[in-house]
Each structure stands twice: as C-alpha cells, then as structure tokens.
N, CA and C atoms as a LAMMPS dump frame, in Angstrom:
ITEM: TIMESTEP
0
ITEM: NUMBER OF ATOMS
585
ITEM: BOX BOUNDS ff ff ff
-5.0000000000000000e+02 5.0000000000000000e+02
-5.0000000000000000e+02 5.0000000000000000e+02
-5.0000000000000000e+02 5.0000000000000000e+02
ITEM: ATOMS id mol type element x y z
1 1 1 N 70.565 -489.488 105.024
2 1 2 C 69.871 -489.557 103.749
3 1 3 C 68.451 -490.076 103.96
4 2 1 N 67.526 -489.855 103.517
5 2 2 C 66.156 -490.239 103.24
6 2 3 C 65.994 -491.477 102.739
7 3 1 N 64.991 -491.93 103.166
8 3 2 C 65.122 -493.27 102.816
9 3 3 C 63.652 -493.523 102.119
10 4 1 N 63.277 -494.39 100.96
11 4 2 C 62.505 -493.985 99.931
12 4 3 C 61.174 -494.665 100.765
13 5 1 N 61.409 -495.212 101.749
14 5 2 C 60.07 -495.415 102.689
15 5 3 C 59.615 -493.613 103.665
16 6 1 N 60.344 -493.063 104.023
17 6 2 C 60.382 -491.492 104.544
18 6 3 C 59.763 -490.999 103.164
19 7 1 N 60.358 -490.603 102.247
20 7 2 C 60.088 -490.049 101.259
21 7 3 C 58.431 -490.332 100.518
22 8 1 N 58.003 -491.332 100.746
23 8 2 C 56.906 -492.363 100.581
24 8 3 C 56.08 -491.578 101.651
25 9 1 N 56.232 -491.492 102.54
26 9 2 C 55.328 -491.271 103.852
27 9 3 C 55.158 -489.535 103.701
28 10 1 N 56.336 -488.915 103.556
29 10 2 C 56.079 -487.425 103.067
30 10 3 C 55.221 -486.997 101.712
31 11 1 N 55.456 -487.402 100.894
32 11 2 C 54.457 -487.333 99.758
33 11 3 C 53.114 -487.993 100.418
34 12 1 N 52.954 -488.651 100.758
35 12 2 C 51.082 -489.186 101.153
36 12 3 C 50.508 -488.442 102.184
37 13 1 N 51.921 -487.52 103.019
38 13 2 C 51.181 -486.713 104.387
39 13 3 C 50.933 -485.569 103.257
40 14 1 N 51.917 -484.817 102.661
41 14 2 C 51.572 -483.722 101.758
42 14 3 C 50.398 -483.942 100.704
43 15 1 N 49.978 -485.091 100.681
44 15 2 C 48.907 -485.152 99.735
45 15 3 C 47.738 -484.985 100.229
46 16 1 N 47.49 -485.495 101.555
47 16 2 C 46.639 -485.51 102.298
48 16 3 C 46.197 -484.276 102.942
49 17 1 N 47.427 -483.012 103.047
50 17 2 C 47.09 -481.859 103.674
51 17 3 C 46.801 -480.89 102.793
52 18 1 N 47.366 -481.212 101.289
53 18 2 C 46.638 -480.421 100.211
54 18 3 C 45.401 -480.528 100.338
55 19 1 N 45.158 -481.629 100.018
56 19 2 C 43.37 -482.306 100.021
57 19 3 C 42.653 -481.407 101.139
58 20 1 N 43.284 -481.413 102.414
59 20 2 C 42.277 -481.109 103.478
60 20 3 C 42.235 -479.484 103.51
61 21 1 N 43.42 -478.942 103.336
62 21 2 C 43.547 -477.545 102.911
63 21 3 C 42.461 -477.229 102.023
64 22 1 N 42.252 -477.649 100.763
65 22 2 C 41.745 -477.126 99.72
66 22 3 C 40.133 -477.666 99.504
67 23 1 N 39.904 -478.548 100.812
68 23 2 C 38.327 -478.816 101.331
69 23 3 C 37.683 -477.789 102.28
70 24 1 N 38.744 -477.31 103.041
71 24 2 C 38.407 -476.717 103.931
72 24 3 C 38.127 -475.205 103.466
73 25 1 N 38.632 -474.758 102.69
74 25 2 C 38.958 -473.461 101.433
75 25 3 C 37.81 -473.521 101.515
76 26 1 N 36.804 -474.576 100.328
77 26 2 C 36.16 -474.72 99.281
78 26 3 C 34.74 -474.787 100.455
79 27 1 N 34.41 -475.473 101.506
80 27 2 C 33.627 -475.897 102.201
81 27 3 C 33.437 -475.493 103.544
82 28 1 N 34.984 -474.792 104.005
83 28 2 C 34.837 -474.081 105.744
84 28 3 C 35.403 -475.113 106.303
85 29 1 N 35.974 -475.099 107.361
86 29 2 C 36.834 -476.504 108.199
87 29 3 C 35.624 -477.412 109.212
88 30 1 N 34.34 -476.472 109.777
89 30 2 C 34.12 -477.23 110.154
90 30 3 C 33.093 -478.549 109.636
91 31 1 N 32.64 -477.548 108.187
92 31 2 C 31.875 -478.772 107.437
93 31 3 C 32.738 -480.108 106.317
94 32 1 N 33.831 -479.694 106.68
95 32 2 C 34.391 -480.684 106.198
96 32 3 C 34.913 -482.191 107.226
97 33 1 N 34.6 -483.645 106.968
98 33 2 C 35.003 -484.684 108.098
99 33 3 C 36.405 -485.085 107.438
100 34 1 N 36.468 -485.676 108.169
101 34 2 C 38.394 -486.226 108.169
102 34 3 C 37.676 -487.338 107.012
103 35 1 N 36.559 -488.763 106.714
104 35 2 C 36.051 -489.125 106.251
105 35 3 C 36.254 -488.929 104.521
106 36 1 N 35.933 -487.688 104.301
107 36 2 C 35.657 -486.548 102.992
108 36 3 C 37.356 -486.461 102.342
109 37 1 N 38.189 -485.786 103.445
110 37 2 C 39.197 -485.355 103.605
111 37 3 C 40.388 -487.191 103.177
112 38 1 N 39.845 -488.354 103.895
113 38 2 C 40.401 -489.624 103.167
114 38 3 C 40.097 -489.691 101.487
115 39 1 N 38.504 -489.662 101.529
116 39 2 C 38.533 -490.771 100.643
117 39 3 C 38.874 -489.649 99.507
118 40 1 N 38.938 -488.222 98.976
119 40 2 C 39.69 -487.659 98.398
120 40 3 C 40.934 -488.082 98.233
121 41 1 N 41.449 -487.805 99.143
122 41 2 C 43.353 -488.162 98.969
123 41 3 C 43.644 -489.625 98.674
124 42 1 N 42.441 -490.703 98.949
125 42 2 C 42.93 -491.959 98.4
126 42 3 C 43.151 -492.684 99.497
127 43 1 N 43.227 -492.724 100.797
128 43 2 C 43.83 -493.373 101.844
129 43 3 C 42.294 -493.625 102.577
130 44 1 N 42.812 -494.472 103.27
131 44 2 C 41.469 -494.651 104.647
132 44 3 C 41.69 -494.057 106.014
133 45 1 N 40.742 -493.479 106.676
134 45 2 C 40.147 -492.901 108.022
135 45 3 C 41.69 -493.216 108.546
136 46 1 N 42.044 -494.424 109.468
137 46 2 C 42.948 -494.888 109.679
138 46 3 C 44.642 -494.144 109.234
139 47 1 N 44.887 -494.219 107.939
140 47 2 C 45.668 -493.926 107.813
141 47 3 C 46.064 -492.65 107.72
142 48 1 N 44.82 -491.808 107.631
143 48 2 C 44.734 -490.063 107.688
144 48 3 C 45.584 -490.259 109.242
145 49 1 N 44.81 -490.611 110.417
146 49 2 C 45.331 -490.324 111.577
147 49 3 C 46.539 -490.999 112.073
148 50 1 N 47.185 -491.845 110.895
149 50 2 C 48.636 -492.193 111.188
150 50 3 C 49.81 -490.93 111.007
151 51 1 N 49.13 -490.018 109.922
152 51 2 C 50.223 -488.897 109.445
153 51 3 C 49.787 -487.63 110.572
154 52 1 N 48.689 -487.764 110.904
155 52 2 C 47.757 -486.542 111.437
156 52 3 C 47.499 -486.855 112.532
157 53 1 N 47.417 -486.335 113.872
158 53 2 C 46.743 -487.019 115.043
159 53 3 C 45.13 -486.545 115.504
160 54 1 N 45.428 -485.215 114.837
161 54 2 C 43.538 -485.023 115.211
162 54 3 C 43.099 -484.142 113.599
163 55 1 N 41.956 -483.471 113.158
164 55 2 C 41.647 -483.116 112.43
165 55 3 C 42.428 -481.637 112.328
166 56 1 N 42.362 -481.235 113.815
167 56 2 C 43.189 -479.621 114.214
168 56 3 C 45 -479.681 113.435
169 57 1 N 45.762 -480.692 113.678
170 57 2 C 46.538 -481.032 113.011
171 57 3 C 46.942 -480.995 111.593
172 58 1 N 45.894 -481.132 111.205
173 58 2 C 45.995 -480.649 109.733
174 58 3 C 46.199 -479.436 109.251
175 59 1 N 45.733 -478.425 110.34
176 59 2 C 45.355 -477.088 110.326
177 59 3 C 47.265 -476.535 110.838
178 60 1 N 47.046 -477.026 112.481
179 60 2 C 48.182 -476.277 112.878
180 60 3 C 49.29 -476.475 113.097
181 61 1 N 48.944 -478.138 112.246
182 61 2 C 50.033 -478.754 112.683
183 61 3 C 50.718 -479.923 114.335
184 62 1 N 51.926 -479.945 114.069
185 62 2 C 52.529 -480.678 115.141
186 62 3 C 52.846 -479.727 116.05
187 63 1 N 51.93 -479.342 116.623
188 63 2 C 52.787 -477.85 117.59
189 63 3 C 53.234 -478.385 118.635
190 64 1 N 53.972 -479.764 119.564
191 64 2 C 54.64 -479.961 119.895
192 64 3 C 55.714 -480.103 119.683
193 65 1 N 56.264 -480.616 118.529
194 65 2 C 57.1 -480.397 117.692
195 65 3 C 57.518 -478.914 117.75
196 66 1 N 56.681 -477.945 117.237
197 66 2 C 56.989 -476.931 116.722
198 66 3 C 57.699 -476.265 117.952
199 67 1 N 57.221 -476.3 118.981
200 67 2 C 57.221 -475.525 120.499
201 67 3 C 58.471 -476.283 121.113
202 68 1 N 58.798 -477.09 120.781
203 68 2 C 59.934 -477.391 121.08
204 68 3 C 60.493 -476.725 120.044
205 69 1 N 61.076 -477.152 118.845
206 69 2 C 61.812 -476.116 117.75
207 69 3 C 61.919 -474.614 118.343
208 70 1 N 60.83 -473.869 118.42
209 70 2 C 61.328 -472.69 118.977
210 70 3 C 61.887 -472.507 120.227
211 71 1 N 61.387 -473.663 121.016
212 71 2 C 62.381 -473.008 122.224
213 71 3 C 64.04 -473.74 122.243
214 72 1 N 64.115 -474.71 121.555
215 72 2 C 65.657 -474.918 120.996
216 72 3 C 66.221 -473.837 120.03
217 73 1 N 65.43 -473.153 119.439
218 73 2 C 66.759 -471.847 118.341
219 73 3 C 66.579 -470.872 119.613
220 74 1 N 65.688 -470.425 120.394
221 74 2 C 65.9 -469.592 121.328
222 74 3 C 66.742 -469.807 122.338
223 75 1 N 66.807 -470.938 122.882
224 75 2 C 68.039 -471.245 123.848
225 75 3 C 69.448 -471.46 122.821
226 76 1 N 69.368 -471.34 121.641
227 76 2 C 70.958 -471.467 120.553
228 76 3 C 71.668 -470.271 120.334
229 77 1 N 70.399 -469.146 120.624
230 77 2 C 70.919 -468.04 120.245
231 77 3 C 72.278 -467.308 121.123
232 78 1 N 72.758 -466.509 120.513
233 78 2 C 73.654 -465.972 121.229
234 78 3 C 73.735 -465.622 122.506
235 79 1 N 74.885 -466.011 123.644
236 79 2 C 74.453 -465.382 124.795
237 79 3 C 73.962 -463.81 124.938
238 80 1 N 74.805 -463.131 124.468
239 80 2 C 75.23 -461.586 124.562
240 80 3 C 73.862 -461.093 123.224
241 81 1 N 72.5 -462.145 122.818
242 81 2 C 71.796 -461.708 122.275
243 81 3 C 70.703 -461.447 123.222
244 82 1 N 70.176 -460.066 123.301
245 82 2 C 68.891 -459.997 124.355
246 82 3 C 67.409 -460.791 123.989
247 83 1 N 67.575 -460.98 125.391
248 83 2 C 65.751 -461.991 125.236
249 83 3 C 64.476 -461.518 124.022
250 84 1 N 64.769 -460.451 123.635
251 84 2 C 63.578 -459.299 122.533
252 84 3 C 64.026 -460.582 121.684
253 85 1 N 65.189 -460.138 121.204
254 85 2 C 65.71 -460.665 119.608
255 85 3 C 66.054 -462.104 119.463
256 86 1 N 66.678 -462.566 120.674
257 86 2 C 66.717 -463.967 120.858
258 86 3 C 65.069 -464.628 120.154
259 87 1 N 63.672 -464.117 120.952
260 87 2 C 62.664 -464.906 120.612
261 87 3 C 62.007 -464.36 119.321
262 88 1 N 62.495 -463.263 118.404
263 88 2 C 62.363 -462.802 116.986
264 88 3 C 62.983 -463.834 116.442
265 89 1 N 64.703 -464.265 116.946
266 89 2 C 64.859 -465.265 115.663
267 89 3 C 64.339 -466.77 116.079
268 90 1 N 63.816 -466.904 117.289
269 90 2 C 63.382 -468.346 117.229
270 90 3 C 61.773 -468.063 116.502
271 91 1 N 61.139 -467.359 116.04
272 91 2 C 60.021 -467.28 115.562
273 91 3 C 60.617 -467.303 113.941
274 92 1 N 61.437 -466.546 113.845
275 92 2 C 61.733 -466.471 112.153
276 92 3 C 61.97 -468.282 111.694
277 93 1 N 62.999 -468.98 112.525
278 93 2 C 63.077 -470.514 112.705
279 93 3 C 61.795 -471.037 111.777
280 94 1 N 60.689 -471.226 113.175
281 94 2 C 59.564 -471.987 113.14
282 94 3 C 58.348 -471.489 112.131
283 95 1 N 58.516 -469.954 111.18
284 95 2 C 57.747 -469.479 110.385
285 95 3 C 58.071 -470.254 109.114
286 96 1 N 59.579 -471.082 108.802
287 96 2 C 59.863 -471.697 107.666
288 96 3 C 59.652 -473.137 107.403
289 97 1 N 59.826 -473.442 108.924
290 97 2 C 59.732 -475.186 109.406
291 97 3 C 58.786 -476.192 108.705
292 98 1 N 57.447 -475.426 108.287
293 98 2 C 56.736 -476.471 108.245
294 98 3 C 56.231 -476.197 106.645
295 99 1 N 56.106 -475.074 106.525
296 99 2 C 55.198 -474.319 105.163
297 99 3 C 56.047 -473.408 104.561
298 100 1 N 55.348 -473.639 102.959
299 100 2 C 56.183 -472.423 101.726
300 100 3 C 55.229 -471.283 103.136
301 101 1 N 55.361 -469.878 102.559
302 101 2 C 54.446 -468.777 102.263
303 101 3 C 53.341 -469.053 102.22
304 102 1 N 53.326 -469.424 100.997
305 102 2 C 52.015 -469.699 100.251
306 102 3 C 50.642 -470.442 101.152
307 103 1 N 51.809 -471.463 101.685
308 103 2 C 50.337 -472.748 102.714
309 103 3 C 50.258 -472.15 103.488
310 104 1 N 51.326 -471.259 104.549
311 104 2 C 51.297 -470.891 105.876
312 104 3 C 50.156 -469.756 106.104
313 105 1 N 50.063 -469.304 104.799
314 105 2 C 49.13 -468.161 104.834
315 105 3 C 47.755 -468.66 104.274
316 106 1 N 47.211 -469.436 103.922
317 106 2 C 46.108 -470.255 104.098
318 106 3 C 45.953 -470.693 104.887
319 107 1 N 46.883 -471.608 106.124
320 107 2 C 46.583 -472.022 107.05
321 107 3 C 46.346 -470.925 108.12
322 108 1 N 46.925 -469.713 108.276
323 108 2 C 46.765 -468.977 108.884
324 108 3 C 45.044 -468.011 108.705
325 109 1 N 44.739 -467.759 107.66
326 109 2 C 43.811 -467.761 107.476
327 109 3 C 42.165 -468.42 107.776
328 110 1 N 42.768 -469.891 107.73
329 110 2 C 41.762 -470.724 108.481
330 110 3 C 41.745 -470.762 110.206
331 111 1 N 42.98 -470.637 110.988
332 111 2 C 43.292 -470.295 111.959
333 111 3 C 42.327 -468.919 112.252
334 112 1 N 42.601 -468.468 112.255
335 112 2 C 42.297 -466.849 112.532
336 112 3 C 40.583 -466.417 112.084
337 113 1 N 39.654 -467.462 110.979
338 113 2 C 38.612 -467.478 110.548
339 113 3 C 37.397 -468.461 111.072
340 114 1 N 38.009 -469.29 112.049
341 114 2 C 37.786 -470.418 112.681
342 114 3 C 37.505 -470.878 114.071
343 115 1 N 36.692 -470.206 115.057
344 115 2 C 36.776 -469.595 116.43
345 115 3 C 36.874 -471.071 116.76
346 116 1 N 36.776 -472.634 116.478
347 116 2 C 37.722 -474.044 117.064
348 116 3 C 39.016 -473.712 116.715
349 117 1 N 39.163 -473.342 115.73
350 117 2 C 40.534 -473.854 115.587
351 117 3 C 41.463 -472.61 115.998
352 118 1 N 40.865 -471.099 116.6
353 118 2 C 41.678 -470.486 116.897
354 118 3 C 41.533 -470.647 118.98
355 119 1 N 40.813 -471.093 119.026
356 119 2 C 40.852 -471.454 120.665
357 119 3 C 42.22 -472.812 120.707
358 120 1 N 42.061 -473.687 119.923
359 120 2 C 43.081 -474.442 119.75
360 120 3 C 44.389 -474.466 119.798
361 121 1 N 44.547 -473.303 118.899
362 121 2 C 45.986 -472.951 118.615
363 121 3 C 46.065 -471.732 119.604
364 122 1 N 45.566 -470.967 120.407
365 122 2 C 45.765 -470.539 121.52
366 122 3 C 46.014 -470.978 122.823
367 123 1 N 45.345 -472.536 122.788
368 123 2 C 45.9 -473.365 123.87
369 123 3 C 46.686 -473.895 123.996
370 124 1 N 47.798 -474.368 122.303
371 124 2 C 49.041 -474.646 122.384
372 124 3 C 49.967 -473.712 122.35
373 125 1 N 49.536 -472.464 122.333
374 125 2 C 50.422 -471.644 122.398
375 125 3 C 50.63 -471.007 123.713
376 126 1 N 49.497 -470.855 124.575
377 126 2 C 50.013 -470.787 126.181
378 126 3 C 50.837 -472.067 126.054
379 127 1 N 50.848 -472.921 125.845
380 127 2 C 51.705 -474.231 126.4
381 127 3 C 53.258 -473.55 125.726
382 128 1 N 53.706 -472.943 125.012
383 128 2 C 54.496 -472.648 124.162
384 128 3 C 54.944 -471.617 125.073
385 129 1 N 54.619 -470.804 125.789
386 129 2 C 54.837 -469.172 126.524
387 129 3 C 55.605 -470.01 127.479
388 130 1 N 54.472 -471.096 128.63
389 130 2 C 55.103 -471.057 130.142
390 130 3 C 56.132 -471.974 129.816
391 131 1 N 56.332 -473.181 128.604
392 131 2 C 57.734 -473.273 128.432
393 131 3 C 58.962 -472.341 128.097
394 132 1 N 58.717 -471.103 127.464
395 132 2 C 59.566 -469.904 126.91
396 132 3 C 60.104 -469.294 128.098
397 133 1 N 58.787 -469.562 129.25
398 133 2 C 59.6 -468.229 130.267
399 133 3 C 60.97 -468.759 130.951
400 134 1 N 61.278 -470.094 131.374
401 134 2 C 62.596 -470.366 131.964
402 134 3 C 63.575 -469.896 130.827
403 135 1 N 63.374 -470.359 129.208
404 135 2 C 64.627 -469.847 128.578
405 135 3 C 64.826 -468.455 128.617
406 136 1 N 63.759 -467.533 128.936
407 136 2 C 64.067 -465.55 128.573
408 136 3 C 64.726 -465.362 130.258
409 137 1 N 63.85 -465.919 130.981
410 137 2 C 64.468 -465.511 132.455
411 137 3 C 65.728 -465.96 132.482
412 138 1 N 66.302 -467.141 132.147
413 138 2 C 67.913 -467.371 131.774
414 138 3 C 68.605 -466.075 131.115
415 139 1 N 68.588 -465.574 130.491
416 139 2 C 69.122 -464.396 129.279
417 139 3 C 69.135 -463.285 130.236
418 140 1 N 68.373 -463.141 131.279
419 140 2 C 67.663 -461.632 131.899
420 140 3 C 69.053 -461.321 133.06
421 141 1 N 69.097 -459.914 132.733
422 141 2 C 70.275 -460.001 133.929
423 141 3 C 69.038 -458.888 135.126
424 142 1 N 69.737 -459.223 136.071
425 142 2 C 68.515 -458.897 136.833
426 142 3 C 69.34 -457.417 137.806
427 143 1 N 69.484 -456.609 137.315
428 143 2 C 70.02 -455.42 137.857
429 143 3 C 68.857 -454.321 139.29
430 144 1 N 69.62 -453.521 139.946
431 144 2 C 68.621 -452.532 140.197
432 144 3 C 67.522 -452.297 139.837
433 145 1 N 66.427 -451.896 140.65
434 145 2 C 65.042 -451.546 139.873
435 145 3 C 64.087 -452.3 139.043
436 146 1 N 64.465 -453.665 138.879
437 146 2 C 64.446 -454.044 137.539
438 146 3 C 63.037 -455.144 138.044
439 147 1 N 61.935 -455.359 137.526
440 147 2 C 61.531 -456.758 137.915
441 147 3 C 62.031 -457.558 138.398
442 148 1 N 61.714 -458.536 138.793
443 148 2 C 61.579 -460.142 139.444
444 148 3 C 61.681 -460.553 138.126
445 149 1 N 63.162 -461.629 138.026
446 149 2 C 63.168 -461.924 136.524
447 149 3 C 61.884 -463.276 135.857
448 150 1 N 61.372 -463.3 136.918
449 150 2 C 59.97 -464.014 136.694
450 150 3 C 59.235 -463.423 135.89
451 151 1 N 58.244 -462.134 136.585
452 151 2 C 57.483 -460.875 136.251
453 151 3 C 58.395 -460.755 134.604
454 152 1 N 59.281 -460.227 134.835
455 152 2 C 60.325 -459.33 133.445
456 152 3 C 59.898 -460.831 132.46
457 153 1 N 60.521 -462.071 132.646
458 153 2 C 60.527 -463.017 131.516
459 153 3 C 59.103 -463.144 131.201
460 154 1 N 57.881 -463.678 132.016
461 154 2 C 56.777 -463.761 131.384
462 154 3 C 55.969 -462.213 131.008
463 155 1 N 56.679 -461.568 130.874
464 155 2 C 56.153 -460.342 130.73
465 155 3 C 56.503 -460.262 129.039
466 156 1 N 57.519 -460.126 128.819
467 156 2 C 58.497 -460.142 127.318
468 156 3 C 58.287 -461.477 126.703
469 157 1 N 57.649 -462.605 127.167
470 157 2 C 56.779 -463.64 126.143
471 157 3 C 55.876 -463.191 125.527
472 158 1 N 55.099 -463.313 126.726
473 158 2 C 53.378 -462.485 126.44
474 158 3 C 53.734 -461.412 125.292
475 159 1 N 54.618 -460.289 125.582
476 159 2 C 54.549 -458.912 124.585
477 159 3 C 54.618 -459.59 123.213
478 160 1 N 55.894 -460.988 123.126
479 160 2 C 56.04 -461.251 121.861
480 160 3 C 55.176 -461.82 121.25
481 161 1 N 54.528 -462.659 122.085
482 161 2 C 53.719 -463.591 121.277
483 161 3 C 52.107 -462.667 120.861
484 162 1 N 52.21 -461.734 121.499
485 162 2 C 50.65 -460.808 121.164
486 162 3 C 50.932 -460.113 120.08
487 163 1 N 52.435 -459.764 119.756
488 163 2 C 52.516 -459.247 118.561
489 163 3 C 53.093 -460.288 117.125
490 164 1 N 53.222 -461.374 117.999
491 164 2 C 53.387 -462.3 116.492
492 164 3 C 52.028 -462.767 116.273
493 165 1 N 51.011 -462.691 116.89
494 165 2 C 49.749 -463.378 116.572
495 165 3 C 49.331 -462.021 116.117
496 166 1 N 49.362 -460.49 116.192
497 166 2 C 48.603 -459.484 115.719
498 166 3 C 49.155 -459.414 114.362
499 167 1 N 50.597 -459.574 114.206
500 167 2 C 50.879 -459.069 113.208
501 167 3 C 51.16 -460.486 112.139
502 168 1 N 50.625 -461.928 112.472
503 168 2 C 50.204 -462.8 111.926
504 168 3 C 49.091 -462.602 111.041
505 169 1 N 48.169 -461.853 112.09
506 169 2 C 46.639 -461.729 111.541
507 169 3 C 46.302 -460.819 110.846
508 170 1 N 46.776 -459.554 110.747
509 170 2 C 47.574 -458.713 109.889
510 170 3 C 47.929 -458.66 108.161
511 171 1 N 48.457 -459.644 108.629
512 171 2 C 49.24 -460.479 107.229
513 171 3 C 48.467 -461.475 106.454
514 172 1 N 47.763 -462.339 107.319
515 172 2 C 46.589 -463.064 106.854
516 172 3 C 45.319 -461.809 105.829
517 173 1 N 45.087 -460.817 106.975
518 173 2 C 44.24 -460.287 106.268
519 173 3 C 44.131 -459.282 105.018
520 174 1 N 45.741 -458.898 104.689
521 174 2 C 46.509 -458.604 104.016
522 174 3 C 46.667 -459.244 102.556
523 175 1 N 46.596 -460.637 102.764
524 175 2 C 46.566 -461.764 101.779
525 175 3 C 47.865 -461.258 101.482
526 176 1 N 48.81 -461.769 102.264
527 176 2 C 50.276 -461.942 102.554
528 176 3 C 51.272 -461.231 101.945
529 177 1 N 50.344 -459.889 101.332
530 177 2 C 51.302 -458.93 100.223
531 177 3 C 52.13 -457.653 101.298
532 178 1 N 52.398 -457.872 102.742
533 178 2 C 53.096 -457.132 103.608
534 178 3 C 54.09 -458.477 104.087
535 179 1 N 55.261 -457.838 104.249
536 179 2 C 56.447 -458.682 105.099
537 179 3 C 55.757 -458.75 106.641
538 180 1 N 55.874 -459.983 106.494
539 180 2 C 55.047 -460.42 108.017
540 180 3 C 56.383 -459.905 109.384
541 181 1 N 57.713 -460.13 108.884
542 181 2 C 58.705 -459.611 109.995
543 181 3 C 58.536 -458.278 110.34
544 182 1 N 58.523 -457.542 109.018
545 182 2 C 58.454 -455.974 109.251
546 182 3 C 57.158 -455.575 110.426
547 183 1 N 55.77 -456.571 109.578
548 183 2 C 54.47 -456.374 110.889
549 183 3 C 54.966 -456.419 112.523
550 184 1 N 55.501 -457.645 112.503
551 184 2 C 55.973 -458.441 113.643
552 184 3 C 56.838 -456.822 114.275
553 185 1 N 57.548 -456.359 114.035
554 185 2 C 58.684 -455.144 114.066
555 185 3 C 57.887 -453.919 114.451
556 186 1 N 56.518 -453.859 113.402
557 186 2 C 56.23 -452.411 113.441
558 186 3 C 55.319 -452.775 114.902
559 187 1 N 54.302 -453.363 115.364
560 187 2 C 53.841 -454.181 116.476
561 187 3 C 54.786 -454.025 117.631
562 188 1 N 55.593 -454.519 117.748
563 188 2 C 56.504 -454.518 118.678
564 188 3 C 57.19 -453.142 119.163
565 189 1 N 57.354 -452.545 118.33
566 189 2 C 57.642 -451.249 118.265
567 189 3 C 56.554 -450.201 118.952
568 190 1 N 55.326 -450.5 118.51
569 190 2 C 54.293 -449.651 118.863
570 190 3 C 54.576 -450.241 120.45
571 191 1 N 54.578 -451.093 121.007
572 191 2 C 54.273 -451.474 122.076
573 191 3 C 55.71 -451.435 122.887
574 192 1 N 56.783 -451.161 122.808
575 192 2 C 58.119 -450.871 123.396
576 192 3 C 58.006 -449.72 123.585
577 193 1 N 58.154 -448.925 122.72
578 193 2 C 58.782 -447.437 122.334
579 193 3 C 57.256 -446.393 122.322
580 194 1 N 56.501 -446.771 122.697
581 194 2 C 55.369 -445.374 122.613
582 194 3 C 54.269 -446.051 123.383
583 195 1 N 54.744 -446.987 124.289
584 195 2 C 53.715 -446.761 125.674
585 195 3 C 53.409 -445.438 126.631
C-alpha cells in the first residue's frame, strides 16, 4: 500500500513535470532553467533535483530505471517466444510505465525537436541495446548457416530499436492520431520482409 508520504512525493514530482513540460512547450527546453521550472511549481532548485536528477530527466525520464524494466519483461517473456516479439512486448511494457498518451507524446516531441536532448536519449539508449544483446542471444537458437549468435542478437536490437525510434517519430509527427504499435509493425515489416 502507499503510504501518504509516497503519495506526497508523487503529486510534487507530477507537479513539477507538468510545470516543466508546459515551460518547455511555451518557451523551447533549452530556454527554459530548472530555476524558472522551481519557482513555478512552488519548490526550490534543491528540491527539483531531489525528484529529478538532471534537467534531461524531466524530459526522458529515469531511463535507468526504464532499461532495466525492459530488459526484465524481455527476459519474462515466453521461452518458445522469438527474440522479434519477445522485444515488441518488452517495448509495449515500458511505452505505459511512465506516461498517459497524452505526456508521452509531448515528451516525445520535445525529444525528437531538441538536437540535446535527442543526443541524450540516444546515449541511453545505446546503453539500453548492449544490455539487450545477452537477453536476444539467450532466445537465439543457433542452427546451420545462421550467424554468430553475437552478430544475429546485436543485429535484431539495432533493427528494433531503429524502428521503435522511426516509428516513435512518426507518431510524434503525426500528433499521435496513428497507433504507434501498428507504425512500430509497419517499420519492421518494411525492413524484414522486403529487403
């Protein structure tokens, strides 16, 4: 059960990321300071970076957190589920984890509009791949002909993650009125089946 000090601390982080969300909207992320972003929400400098650890955080979040989360539903998944679909549903997971719709696609937006904050979230997301490849190379049966289940696993990261970030951006630019899975699907597809 939650305890009304948790509950306390979630309402003041959510207040704080509205605020910075809807500065960053209004003003661009990088002219907005963490400073601006306090004394709006009511709190001090200090306590912004108790809920938040850097300003990027606000944006993309805890992606340690997150990168672990996905690679725990990907190692949960079924054995007899192949490495493709295994890392489809650990992405479906971590697309609900943190944000409605609604924020994820603002935040994604600022992501993707933002050449800091998309070098950023590209650097936690290599960190996110070379942890992925031991769980897909686990799954890989390594038959005749077949790659080096090295080659094969970081090969089928990379494919996924180029098409969850295309068909992320996609969707962002879309202003979120396409099913981002179906993108994710039709992407993947182009790039399986009609190389």
């Amino acid at each position: 059960m939650t305890t009304l000090w948790e509950r306390s601390r979630q309402v003041a982080a959510q207040t704080v990321l509205d605020t910075a969300v809807r500065l960053f909207a209004e003003q661009g992320y990088e002219q907005t300071t963490i400073a601006q972003i306090a004394r709006e929400a009511g709190i001090s400098q200090r306590s912004l970076f108790r809920y938040f650890g850097t300003k990027e955080d606000l944006v993309c979040g805890d992606q340690e957190a997150l990168g672990e989360l996905l690679k725990r539903a990907v190692e949960q998944q079924p054995a007899e589920m192949s490495a493709w679909d295994a890392l489809r549903a650990g992405f479906e997971v971590i697309l609900t984890a943190n944000h409605p719709p609604e924020r994820a696609l603002e935040l994604s937006r600022l992501i993707f509009d933002t050449p800091s904050l998309r070098s950023r979230y590209i650097e936690k997301r290599l960190r996110w791949q070379a942890e992925l490849v031991p769980v897909v190379r686990a799954r890989l049966g390594n038959g005749p002909g077949q790659p080096a289940p090295d080659t094969q696993a970081k090969a089928i990261v990379a494919t996924v993650f180029a098409c969850i970030d295309t068909a992320t951006e996609l969707w962002a630019g879309h202003d979120g009125r396409v099913d981002l899975a179906d993108l994710y699907d039709q992407c993947l597809a182009a790039v399986r089946h009609h190389s």
